[in-house]
VOBA-1610 file (N, C-alpha, C; in pm, whole numbers, padded with zeros to 5 digits, always signed):
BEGIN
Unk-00535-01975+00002Unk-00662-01959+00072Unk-00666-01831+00158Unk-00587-01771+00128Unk-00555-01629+00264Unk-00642-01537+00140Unk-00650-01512+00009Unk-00759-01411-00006Unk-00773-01511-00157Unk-00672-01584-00225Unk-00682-01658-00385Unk-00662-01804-00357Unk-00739-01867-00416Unk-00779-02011-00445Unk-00666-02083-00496Unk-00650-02026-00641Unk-00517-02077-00688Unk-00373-02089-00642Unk-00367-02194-00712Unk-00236-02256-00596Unk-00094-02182-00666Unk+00003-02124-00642Unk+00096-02076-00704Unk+00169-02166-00780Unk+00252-02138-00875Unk+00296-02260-00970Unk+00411-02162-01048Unk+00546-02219-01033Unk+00679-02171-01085Unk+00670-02287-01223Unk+00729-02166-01341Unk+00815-02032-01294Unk+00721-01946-01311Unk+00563-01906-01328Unk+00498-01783-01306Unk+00502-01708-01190Unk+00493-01759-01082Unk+00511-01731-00941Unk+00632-01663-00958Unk+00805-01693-01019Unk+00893-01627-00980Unk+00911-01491-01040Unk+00832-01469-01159Unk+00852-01300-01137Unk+00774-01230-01000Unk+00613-01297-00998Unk+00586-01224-00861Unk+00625-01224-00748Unk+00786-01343-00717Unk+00851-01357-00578Unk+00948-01274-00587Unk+01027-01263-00727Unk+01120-01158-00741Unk+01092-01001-00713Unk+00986-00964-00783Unk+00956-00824-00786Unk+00841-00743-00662Unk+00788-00835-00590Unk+00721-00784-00473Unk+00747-00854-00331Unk+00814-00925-00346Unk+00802-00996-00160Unk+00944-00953-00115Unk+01068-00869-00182Unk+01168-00831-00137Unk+01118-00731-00007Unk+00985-00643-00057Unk+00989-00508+00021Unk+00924-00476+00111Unk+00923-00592+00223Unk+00828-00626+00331Unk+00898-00519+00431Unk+00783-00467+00495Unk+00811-00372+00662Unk+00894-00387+00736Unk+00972-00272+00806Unk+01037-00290+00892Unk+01152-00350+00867Unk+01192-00407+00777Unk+01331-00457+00741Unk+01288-00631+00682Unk+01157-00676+00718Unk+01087-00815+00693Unk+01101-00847+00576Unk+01200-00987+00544Unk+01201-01008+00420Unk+01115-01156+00430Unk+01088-01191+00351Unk+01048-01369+00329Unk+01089-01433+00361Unk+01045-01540+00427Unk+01130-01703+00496Unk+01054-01774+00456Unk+01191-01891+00421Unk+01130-02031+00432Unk+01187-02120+00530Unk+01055-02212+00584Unk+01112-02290+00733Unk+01127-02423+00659Unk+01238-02515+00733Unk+01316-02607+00697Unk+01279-02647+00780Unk+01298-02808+00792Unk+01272-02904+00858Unk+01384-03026+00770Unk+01482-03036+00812Unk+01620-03168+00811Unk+01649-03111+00678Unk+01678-02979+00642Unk+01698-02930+00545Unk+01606-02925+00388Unk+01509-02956+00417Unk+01411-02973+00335Unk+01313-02805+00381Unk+01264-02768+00254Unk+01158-02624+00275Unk+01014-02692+00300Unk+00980-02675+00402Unk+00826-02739+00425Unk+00701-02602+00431Unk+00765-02480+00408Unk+00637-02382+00453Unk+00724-02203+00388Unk+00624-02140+00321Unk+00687-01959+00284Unk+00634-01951+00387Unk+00683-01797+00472Unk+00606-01702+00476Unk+00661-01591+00408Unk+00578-01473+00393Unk+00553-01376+00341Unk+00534-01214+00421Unk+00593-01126+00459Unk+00546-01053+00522Unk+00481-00901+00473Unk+00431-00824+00519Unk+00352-00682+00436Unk+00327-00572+00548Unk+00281-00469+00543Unk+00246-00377+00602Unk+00121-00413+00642Unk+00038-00421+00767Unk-00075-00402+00856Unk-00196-00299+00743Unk-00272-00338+00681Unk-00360-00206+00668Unk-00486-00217+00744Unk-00426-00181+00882Unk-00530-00208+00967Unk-00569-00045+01083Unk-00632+00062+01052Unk-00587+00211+01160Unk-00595+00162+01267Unk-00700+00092+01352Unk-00731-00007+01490Unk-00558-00057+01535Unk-00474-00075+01420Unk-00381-00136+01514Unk-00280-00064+01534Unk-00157-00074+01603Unk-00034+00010+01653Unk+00033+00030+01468Unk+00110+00127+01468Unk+00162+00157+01343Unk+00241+00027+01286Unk+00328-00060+01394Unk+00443-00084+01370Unk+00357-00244+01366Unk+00255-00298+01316Unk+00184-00428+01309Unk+00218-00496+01192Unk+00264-00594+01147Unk+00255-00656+00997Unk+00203-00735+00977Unk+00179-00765+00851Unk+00063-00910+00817Unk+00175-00996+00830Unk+00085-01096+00786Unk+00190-01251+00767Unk+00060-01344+00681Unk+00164-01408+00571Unk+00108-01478+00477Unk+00216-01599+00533Unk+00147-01739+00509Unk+00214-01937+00523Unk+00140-01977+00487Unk+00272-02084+00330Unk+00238-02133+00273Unk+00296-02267+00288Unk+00229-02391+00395Unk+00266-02545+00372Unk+00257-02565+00239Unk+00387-02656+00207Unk+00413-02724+00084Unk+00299-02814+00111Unk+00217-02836-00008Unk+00096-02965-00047Unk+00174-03053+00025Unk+00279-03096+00042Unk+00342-03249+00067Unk+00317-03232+00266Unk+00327-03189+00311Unk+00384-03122+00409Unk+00231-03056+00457Unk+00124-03051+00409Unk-00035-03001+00502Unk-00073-03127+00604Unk-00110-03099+00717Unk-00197-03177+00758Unk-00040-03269+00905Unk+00054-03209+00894Unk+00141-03252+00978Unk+00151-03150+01117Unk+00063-03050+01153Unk+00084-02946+01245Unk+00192-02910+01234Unk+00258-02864+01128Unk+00388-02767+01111Unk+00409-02620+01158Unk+00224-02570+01114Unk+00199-02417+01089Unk+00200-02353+01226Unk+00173-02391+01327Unk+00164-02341+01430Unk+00300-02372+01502Unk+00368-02434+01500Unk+00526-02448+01551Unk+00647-02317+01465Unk+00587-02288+01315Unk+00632-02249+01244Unk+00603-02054+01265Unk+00457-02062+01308Unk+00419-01922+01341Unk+00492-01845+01443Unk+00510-01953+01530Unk+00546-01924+01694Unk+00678-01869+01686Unk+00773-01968+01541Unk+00909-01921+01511Unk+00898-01770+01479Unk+00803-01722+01386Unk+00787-01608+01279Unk+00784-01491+01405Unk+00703-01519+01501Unk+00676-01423+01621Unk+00756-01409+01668Unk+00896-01450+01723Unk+01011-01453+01742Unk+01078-01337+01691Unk+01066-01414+01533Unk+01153-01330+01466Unk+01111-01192+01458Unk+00941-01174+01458Unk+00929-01047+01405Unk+00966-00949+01529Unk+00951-00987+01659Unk+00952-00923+01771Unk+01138-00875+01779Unk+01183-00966+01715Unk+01346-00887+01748Unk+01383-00764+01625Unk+01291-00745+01551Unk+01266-00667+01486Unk+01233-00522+01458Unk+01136-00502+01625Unk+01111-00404+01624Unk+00905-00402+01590Unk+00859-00509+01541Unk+00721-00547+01496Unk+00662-00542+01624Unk+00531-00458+01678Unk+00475-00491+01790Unk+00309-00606+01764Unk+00336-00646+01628Unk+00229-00705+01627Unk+00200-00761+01513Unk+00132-00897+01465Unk+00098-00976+01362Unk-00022-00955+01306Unk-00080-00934+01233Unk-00232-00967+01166Unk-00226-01066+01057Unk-00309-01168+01053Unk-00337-01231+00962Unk-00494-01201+00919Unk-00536-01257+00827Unk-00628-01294+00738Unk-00620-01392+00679Unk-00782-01503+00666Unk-00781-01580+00601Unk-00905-01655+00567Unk-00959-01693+00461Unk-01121-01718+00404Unk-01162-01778+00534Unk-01290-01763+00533Unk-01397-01803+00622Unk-01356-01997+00633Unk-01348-02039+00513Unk-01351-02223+00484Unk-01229-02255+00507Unk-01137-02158+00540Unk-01003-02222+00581Unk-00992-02229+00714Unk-01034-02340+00740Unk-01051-02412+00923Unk-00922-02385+00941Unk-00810-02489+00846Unk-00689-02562+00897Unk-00616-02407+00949Unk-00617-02358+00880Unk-00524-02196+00858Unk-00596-02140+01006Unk-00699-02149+01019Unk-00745-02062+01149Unk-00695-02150+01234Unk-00696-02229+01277Unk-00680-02351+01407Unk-00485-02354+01434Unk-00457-02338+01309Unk-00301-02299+01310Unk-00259-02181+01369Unk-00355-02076+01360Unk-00305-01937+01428Unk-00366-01954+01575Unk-00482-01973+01580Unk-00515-01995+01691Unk-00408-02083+01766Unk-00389-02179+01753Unk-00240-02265+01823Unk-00129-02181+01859Unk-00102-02090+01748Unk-00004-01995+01766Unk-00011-01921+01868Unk-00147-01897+01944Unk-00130-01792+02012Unk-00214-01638+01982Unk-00255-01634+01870Unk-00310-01580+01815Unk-00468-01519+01850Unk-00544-01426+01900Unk-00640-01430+01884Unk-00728-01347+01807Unk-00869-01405+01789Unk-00949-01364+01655Unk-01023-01270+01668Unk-01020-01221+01589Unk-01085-01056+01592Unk-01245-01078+01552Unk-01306-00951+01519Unk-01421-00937+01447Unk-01389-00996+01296Unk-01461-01088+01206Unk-01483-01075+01098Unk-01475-01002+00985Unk-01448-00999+00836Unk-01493-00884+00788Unk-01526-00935+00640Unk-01604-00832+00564Unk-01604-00900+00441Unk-01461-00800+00374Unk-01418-00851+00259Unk-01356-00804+00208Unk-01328-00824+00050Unk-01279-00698-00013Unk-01304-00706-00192Unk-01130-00712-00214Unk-01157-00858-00297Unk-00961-00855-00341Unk-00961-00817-00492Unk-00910-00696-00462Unk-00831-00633-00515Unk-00835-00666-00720Unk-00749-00755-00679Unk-00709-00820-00814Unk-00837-00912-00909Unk-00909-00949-00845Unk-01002-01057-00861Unk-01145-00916-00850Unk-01227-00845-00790Unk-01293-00808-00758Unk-01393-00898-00658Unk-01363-00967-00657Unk-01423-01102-00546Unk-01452-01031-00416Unk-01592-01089-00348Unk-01572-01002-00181Unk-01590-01127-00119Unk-01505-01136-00036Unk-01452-01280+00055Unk-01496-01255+00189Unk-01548-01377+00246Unk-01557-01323+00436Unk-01481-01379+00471Unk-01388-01301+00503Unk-01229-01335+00619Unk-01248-01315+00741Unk-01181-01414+00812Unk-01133-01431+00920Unk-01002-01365+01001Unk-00991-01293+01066Unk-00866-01203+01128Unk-00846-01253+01259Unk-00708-01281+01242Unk-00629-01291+01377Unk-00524-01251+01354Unk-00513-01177+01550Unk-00395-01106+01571Unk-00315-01152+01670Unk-00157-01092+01700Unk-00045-01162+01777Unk-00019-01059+01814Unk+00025-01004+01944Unk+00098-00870+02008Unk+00199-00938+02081Unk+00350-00846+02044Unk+00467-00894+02101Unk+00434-00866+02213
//
């Protein structure tokens, strides 16, 4: 729901986890958060393409496992990610995410997070123009 509908599904997903989510900013590779040793949530990290923000900003993509939505994980889980990104050297988070994704906004917002201006936006892959929602985190 952050810009595609479709739900990811292995093993198609693992060429696109292999060959693009290694080469996240700043040294940011992918996590998954555990809970009693079980994976309950990805994230994903990317470069900011935002000029408005400090150079050193990154996105952040979280993905609750279907089993695992609807337990307030995401916002305990964000708060971790901010952590991490801040010992990093990251002065700042941006997300994005569709207009109809309440749960995803109310999760960042919890985080700490606050929401920017609106925007529409054309993905890429799809040619689709989506109205997203932006929120940001400053270490």
């Amino acid at each position: 729901m952050f810009y595609h509908r479709d739900p990811k599904v292995w093993p198609d997903f693992w060429s696109e986890f292999r060959d693009t989510y290694f080469d996240g900013p700043f040294g940011l590779m992918p996590l998954f958060a555990c809970i009693d040793g079980k994976r309950v949530a990805f994230l994903k990290f990317g470069k900011a393409d935002n000029p408005a923000l400090p150079e050193n900003t990154c996105d952040i993509s979280i993905n609750v496992s279907p089993t695992d939505r609807g337990r307030g994980l995401a916002a305990p889980i964000l708060m971790g990610a901010q952590k991490h990104v801040a010992g990093m050297g990251v002065s700042g988070i941006l997300a994005e995410v569709r207009r109809e994704n309440v749960a995803s906004a109310k999760s960042f917002l919890r985080a700490g997070f606050q929401e920017l201006d609106p925007e529409e936006k054309t993905i890429l892959d799809t040619g689709e123009t989506a109205s997203i929602r932006r929120f940001y985190w400053a270490s």
